[in-house]
C-alpha positions in Angstrom: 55.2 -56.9 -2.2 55.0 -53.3 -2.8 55.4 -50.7 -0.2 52.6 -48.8 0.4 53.9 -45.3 0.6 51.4 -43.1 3.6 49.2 -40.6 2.3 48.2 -37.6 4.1 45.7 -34.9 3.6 46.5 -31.6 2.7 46.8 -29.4 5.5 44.0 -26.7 5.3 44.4 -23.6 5.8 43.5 -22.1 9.2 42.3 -18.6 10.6 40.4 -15.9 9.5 41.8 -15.8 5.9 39.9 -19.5 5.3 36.6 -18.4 6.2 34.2 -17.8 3.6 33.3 -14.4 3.0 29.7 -13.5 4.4 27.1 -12.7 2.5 25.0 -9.7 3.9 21.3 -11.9 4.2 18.9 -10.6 2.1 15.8 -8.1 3.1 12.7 -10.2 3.7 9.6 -9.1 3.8 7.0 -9.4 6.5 5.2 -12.6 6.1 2.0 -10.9 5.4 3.6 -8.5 2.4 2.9 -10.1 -1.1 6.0 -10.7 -3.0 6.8 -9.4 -6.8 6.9 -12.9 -7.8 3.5 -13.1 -6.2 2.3 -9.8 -7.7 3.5 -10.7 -11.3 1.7 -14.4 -11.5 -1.5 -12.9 -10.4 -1.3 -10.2 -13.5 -0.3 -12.7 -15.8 -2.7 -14.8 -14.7 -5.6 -12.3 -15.4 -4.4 -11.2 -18.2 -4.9 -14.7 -20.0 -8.5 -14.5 -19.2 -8.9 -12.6 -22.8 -12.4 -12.9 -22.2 -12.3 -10.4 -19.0 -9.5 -8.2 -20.8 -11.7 -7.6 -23.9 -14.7 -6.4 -21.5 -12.4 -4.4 -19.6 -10.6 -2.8 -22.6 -14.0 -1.9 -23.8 -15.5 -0.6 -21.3 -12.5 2.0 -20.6 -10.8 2.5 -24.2 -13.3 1.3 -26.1 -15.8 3.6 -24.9 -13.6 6.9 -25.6 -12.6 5.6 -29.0 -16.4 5.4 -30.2 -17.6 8.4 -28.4 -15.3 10.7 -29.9 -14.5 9.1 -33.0 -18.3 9.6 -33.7 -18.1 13.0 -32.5 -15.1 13.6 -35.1 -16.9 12.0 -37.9 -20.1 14.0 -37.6 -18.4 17.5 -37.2 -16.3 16.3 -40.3 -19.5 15.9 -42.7 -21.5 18.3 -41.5 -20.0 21.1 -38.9 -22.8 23.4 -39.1 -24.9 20.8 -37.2 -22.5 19.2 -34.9 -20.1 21.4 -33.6 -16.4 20.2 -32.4 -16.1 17.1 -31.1 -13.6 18.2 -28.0 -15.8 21.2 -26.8 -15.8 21.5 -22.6 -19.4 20.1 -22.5 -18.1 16.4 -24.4 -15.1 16.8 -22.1 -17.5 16.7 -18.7 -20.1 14.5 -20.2 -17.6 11.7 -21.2 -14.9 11.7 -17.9 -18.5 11.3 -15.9 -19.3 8.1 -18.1 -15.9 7.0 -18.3 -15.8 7.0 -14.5 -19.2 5.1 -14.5 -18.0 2.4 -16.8 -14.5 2.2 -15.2 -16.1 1.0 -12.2 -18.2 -1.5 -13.7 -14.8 -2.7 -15.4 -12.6 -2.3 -12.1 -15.4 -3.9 -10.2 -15.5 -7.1 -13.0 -11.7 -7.4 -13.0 -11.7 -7.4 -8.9 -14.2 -9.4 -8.4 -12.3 -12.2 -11.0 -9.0 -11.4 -9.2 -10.7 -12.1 -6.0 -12.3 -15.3 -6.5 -10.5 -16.9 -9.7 -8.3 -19.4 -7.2 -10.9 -20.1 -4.7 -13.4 -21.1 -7.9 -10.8 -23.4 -9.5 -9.9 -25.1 -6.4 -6.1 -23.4 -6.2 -6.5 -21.7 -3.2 -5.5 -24.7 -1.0 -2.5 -25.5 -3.1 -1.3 -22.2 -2.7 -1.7 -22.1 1.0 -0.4 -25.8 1.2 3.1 -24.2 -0.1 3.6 -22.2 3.4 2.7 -18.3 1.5 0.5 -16.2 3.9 -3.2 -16.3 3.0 -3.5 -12.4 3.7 -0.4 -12.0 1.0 -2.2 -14.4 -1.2 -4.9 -11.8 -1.3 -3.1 -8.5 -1.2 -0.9 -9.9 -4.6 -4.2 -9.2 -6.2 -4.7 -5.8 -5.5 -1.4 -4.4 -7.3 -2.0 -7.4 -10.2 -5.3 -5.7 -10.9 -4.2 -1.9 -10.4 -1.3 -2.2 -13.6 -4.4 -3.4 -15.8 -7.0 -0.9 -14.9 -5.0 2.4 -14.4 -2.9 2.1 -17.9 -6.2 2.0 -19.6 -7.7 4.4 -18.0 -4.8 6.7 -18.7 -4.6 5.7 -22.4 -9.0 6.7 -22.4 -7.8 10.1 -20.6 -5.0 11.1 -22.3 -6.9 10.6 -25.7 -9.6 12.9 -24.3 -7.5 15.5 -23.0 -5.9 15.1 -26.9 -9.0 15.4 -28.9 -10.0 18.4 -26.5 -6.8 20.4 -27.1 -6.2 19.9 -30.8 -10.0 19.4 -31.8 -12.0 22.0 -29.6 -13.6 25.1 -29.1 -11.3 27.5 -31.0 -9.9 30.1 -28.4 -11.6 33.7 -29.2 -9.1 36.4 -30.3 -10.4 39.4 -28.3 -12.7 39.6 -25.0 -15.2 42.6 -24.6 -15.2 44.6 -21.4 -17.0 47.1 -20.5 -17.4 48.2 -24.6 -14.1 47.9 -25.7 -12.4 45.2 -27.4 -9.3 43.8 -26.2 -7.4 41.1 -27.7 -6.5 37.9 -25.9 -2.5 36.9 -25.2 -1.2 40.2 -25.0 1.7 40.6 -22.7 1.8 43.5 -20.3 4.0 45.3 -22.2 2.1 44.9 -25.2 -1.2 45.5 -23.7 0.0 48.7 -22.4 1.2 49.5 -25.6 -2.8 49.1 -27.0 -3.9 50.7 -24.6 -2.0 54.0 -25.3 -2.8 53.6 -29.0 -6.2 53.8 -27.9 -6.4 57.1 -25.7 -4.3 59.1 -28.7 -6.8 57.6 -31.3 
């Protein structure tokens, strides 16, 4: 028979040194607050809907890149007729229509964020999974705000372009009061001219 030789534990360590160190907990946010998670399912979830992101891109893009590409084409072929295509008049006429259209498009992408879980029966899954029903909501509102506003951007920023680089040509002298003065003269320079004028 074979002695059975006692086994004991280690002995653990006791005191402050064997505590765990604590975490700091992490910053929630209030129960009604939409999460990023939150926020970046929604967007991903519209933009799959290529259907609605076609109409969208259209109607904000789209519409700039017809408008003046037509306006470019015409003043190429015949600028006698059609004068340039970024001229102060285009730039008014299309930033009203673009904010016309860009509501019908913000208004169609809303109205999809708003109802697209409640119409495929998700809504109650969602709220089955403890998430707040007014954060449910609000996720849809920032999902819906990084699809419209980059395209409207990209629609401006092409106008503002086309207006700079493809306008009215700045004129090279204003006349005031019968004399001729030429534009982007410094002070020092414009004093200059206008001493050269009273000796002449």
């Amino acid at each position: 028979m074979t002695d059975l030789m006692p086994t004991t534990a280690p002995a653990l360590p006791c005191g402050p040194q064997s505590r765990a160190p604590a975490t700091a907990p992490a910053a929630r946010l209030p129960g009604w607050a939409p999460t990023w998670g939150l926020i970046t399912a929604r967007h991903l979830e519209l933009r799959k809907r290529r259907g609605l992101m076609t109409a969208v891109a259209l109607l904000t893009v789209g519409l700039a890149v017809l408008f003046l590409g037509l306006r470019l084409l015409f003043h190429a072929l015949d600028p006698a007729a059609y004068g340039p295509a970024g001229n102060p008049s285009v730039f008014s006429y299309l930033t009203n229509m673009m904010a016309q259209f860009g509501f019908v498009a913000a208004a169609a992408l809303g109205a999809t964020a708003g109802t697209t879980d409640l119409t495929d029966g998700m809504f109650r899954h969602l709220v089955i999974t403890g998430r707040s029903r007014l954060a449910l909501y609000l996720a849809r509102i920032p999902a819906g705000l990084a699809i419209v506003v980059p395209l409207v951007g990209v629609a401006f920023t092409m106008l503002c372009l086309v207006t700079s680089y493809a306008g009215t040509p700045a004129p090279r002298s204003v006349t005031v009061s019968g004399a001729t003065i030429p534009v982007q003269l410094g002070q020092a320079q414009l004093g200059n001219w206008a001493l050269q004028q009273n000796v002449r």
